[in-house]
N, C-alpha and C positions, 0 to 999 in steps of 0.2 A: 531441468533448469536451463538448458542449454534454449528453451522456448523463449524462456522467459528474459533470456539475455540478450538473443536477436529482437525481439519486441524493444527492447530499453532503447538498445541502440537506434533503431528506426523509428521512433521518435523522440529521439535526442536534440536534431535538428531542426532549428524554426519554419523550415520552408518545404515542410509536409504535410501543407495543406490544413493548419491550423486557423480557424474559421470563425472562431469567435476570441476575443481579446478582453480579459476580464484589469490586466494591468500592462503594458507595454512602454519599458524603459529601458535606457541601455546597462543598469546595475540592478535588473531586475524583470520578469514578467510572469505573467499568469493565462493561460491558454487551454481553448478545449476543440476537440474536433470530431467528427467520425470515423471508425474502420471499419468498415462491414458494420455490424450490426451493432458492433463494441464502442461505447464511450470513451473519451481518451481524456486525461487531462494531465496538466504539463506545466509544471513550475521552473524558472531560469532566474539563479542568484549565485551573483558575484560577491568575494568574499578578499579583503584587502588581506595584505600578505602571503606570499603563497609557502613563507612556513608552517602555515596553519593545517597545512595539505593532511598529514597524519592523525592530526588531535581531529580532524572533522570526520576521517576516513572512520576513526574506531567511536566518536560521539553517535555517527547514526546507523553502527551494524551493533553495537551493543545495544541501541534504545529497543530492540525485538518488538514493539508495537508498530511500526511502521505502517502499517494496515489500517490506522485510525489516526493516519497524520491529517491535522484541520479540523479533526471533529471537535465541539467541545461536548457534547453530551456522552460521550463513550469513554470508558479506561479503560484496559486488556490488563487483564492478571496472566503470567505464567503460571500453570497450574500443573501442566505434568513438561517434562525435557527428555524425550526419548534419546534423540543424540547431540551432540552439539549444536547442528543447524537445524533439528526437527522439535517443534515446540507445538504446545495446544493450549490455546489463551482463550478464560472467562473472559465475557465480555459482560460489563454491567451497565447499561442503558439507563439514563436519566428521563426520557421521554413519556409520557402519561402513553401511549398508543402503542410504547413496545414491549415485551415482555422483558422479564428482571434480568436473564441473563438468556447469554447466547455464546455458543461453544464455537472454536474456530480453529484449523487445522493451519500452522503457517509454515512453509519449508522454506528457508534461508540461506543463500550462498553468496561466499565476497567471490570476486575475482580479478586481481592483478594485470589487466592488458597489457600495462608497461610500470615503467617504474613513475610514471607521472599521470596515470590513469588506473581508475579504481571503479570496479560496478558491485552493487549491492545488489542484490537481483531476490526477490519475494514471489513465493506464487500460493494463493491458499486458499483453502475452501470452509465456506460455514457450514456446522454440521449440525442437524436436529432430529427430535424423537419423529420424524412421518416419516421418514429416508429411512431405506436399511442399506448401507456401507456395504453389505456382507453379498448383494446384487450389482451383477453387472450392468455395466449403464447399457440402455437400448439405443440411447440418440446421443451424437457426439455430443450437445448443446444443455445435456441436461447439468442443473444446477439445485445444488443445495439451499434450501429455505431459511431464513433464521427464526428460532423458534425456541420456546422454553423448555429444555433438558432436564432428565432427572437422573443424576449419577447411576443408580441404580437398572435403570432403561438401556443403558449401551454398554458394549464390554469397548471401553475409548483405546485398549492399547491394539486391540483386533482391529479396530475403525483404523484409525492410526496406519497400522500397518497395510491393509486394504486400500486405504486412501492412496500411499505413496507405492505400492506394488503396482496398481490398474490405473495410476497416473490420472485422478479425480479431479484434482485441482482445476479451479474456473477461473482463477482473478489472478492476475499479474501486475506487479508495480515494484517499484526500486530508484536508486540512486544512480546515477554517473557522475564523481565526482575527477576532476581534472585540473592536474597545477599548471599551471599559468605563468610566462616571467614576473608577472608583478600580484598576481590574484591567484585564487582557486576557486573555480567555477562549478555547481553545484544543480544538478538538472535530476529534477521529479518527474519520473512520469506512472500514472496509475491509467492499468488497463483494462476496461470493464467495470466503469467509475460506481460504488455502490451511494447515491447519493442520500443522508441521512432526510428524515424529517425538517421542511421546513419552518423556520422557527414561525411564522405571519399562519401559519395551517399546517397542521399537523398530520395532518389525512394526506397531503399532497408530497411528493421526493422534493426535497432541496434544489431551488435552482441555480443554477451556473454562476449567478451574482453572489448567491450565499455560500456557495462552494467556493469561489473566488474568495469572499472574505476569511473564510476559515483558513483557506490556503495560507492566507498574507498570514494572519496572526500567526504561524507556523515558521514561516519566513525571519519575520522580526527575531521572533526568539533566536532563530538561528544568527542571523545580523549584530542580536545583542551579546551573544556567548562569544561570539569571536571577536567583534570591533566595537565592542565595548563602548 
């Protein structure tokens, strides 16, 4: 986790090279860029009161979907809870071109910086029946497909444990949330962006405007639940 924590923080910041601008406001913005070969993309929302600093801190380390923030064709079911922060969520895809469901491994960790600083830190891999878990990877960069599972096909608590022993995990994303004298500031960043189905073509990944949008509608909610 300790990966996926330096990742958040280094793009926490607006002025790392963030290169395209999907929304750009001072109580808000939406941003994508490159690292090496990784997608990045990058949500900044300001949030009045900064008593709210706590009720926002445990609103989005409990929500455990975090991994499907913006989409609206995806829900993530918890399906098994190995330990507290180690979770394995059905994924049920509404899209004609995807299969019904897809398995996905998410490890979850909060961390305390200061007493006015909060990171949510996710790092997770999708798991399907052409992979075998139970083989060491050959090439640092290899990644898991998502594909339609059959209970029966995987022993998930062996995958599970595999997965988080030999450190599998491909995708990183999370929160930095930070009180403010007058706000509480709230920065997304997802690493190694998996862009869904565009809704205009479905054969093609989502582009950075639709990403953008999905973003916002995620945003608001958040906007709505606190400043009502």
């Amino acid at each position: 986790m300790d990966k996926a924590i330096y990742r958040l923080k280094h793009h926490d910041y607006l002025n790392n090279g963030y290169n395209y601008y999907f929304l750009r406001e001072i109580k808000g913005s939406i941003c994508f860029t490159k690292y090496g070969d990784n997608d990045i993309a990058r949500f900044y929302l300001r949030i009045r009161n900064q008593n709210n600093y706590n009720k926002i801190v445990k609103m989005l380390y409990e929500a455990k979907d975090l991994y499907s923030l913006g989409s609206n064709d995806s829900k993530g079911k918890v399906i098994r809870e190995y330990y507290p922060n180690l979770i394995m969520l059905q994924r049920s895809n509404q899209t004609r071109n995807t299969p019904p469901n897809k398995y996905n491994f998410s490890l979850s960790a909060i961390a305390e910086i200061s007493e006015n600083i909060t990171i949510i830190a996710n790092t997770s891999i999708n798991v399907n029946d052409d992979i075998n878990v139970n083989k060491k990877k050959k090439k640092k960069k290899t990644t898991a497909k998502s594909a339609e599972l059959s209970k029966d096909h995987i022993d998930f608590d062996n995958a599970a444990r595999q997965i988080v022993l030999r450190n599998m995990f491909t995708d990183f994303f999370g929160f930095i949330i930070k009180r403010e004298s007058d706000h509480v500031s709230i920065t997304y960043v997802e690493y190694n962006v998996r862009y869904n189905p565009c809704p205009k073509d479905l054969n093609i990944s989502e582009c950075k405007r639709c990403k953008g949008k999905s973003m916002l509608i995620i945003m608001r909610k958040i906007l709505n639940t606190f400043n009502g």
